[in-house]
C-alpha positions as CSV (number, residue, x, y, z in Angstrom):
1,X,-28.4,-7.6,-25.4
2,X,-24.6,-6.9,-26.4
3,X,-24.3,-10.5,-28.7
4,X,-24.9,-8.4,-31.8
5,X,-23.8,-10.3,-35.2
6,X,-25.4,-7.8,-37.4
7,X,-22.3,-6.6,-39.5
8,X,-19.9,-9.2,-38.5
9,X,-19.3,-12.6,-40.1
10,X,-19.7,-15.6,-38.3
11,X,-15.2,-15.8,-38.3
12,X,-15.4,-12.9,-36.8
13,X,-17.6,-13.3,-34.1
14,X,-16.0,-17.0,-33.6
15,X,-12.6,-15.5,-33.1
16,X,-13.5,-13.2,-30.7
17,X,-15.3,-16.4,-28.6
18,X,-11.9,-18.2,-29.2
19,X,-10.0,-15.5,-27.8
20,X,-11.9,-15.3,-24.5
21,X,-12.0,-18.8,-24.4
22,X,-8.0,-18.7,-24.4
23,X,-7.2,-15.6,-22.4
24,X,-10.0,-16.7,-19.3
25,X,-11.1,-20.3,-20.1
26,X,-8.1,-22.5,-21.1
27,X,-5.7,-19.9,-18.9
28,X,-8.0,-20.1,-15.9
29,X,-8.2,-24.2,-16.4
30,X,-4.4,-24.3,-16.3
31,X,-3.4,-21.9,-13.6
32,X,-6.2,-23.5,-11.7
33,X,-4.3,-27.3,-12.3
34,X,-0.9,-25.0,-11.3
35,X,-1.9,-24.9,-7.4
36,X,-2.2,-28.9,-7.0
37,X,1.6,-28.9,-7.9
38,X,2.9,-25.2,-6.8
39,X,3.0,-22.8,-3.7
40,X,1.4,-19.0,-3.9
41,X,4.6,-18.2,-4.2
42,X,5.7,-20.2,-7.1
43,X,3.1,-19.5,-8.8
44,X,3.4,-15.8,-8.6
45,X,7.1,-15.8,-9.4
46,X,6.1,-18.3,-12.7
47,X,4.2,-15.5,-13.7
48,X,6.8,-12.8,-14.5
49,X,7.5,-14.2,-18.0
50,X,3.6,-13.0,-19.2
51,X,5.0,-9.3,-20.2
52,X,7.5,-10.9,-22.4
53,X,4.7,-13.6,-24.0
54,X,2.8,-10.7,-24.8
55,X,5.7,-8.7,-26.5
56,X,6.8,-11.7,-28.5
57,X,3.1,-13.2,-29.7
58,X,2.0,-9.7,-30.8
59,X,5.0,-9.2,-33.1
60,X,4.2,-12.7,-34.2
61,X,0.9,-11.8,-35.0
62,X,1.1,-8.9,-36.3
63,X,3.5,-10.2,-38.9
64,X,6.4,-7.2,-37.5
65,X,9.8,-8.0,-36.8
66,X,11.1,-8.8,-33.4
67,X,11.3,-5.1,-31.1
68,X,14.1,-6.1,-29.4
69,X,13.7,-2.7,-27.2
70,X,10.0,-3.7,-26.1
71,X,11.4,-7.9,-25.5
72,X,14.4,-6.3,-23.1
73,X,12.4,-4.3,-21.5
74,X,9.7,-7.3,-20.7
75,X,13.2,-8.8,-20.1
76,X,14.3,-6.4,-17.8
77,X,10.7,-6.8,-15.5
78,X,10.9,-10.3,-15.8
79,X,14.3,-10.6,-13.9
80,X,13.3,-7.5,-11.4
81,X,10.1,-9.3,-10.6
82,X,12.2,-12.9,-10.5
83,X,14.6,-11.6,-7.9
84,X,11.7,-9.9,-5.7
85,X,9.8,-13.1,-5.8
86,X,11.6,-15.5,-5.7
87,X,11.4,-18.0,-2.9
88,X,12.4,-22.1,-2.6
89,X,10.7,-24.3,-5.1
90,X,9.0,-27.5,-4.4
91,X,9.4,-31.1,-5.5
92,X,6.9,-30.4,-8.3
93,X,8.9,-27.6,-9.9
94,X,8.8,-28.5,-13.3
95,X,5.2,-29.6,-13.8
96,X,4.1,-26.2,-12.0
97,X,6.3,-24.7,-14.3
98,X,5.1,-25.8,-17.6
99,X,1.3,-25.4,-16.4
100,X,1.9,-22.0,-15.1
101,X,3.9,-21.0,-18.7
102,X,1.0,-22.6,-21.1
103,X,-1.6,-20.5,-18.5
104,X,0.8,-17.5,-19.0
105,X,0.8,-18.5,-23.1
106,X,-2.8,-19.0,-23.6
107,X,-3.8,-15.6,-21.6
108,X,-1.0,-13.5,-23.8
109,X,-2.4,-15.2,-26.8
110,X,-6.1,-13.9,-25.9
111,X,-5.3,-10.5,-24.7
112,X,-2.8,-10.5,-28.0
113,X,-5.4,-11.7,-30.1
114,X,-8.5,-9.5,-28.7
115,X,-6.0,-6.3,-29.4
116,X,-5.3,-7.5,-32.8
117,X,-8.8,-8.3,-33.9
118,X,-9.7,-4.8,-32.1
119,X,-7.5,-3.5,-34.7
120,X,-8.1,-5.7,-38.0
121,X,-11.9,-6.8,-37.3
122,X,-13.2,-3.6,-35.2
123,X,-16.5,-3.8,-33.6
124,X,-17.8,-1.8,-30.3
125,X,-16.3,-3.1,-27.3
126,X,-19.1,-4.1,-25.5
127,X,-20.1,-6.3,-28.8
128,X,-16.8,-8.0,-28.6
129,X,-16.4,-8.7,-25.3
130,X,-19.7,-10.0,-25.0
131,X,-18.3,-12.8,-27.7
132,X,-15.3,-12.7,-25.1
133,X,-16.9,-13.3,-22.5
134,X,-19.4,-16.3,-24.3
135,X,-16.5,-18.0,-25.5
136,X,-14.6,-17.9,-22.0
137,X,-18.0,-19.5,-20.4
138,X,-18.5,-22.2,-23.1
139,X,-14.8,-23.6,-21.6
140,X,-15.9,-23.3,-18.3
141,X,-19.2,-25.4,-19.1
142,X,-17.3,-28.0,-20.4
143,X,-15.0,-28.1,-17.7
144,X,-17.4,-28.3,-15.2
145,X,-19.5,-31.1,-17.0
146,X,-15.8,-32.6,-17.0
147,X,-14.2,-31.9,-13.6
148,X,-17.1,-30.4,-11.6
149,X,-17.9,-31.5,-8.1
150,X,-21.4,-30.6,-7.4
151,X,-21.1,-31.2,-3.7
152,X,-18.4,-28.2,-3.6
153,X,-20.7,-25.3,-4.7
154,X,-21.3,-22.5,-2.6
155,X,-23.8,-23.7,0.4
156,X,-24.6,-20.1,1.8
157,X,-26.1,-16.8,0.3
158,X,-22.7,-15.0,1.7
159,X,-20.6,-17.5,-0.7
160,X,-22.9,-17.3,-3.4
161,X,-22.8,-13.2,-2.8
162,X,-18.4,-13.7,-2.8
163,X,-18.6,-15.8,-5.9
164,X,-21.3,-13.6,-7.8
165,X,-18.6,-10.7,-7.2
166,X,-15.5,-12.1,-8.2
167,X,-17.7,-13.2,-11.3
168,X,-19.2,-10.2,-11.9
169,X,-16.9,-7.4,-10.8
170,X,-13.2,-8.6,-10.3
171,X,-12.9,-10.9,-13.2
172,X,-16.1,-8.9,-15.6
173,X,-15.3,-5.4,-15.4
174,X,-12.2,-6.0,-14.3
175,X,-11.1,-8.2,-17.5
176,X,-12.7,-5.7,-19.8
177,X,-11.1,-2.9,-18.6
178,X,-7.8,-5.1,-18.9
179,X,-8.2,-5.6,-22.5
180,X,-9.7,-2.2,-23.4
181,X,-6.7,-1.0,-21.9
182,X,-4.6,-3.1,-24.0
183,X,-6.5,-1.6,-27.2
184,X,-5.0,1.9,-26.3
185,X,-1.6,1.3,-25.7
186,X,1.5,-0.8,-27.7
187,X,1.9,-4.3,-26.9
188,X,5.6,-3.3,-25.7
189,X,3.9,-1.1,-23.0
């Protein structure tokens, strides 16, 4: 009922499917290929660099110069949250790494990206993130056609229940609230 294209081109809705299918599709792919090669850990610490992505690709985007206050202080949480986290790295540093920084990329460049079309291609919120949320699931169809195991899907109602609420609640509501959020405040925030 919320995929409504009444009064929005075709771009428009397309862009807001490709943003979705960055910020939860591509990203989740990505961070998901992360924990063959990284610890919790890692991972967590690779992380830190997001606040900055999302400070630099919205200037970028929105054609602005560089806010050097708004990069330092992504700067500044970066290193606080590097220090906090940090812990030893494994033998498959670098290739956790670079997965973990195009996840972090790709989900700036989709929360970015939603904010900016929010603010240059406007349509209700619930429209747009049902768009999102189509273009996020058209990734993970692929992917499963391409990398799913059939014989690992939940077996039990209490798996399918777990699964049906980190779908539904954790990564639904929780994902638009994330992005609506990021629709009412500066990028540099």
């Amino acid at each position: 009922p919320f995929l409504r294209t009444r009064g929005n081109s075709l771009k428009t809705v397309g862009l807001y499917m490709l943003v979705g299918a960055m910020q939860l599709g591509v990203m989740y792919m990505l961070s998901f290929r992360a924990y063959l090669y990284l610890t919790v850990s890692e991972l967590l610490l690779f992380t830190v660099l997001t606040p900055l992505y999302i400070t630099l690709i919205y200037d970028i985007m929105s054609k602005r110069r560089l806010r050097w206050g708004y990069a330092f202080s992504a700067l500044l949480a970066v290193i606080g949250a590097g220090i906090i986290r940090y812990d030893q790295v494994t033998d498959h540093f670098w290739t956790g790494l670079l997965l973990v920084q195009l996840s972090n990329i790709t989900f700036a460049i989709g929360m970015v990206g939603y904010k900016r079309l929010m603010e240059t291609r406007p349509m209700p919120q619930h429209n747009a993130f049902a768009w999102f949320y189509l273009g996020a699931f058209l990734v993970a169809v692929i992917a499963w056609f391409l990398l799913g195991n059939a014989q690992k899907m939940p077996q039990t109602t209490l798996q399918w229940g777990i699964l049906v609420f980190l779908g539904v609640v954790a990564s639904g509501i929780g994902y638009f609230m994330w992005n609506y959020g990021a629709t009412q405040v500066d990028a540099g925030t």
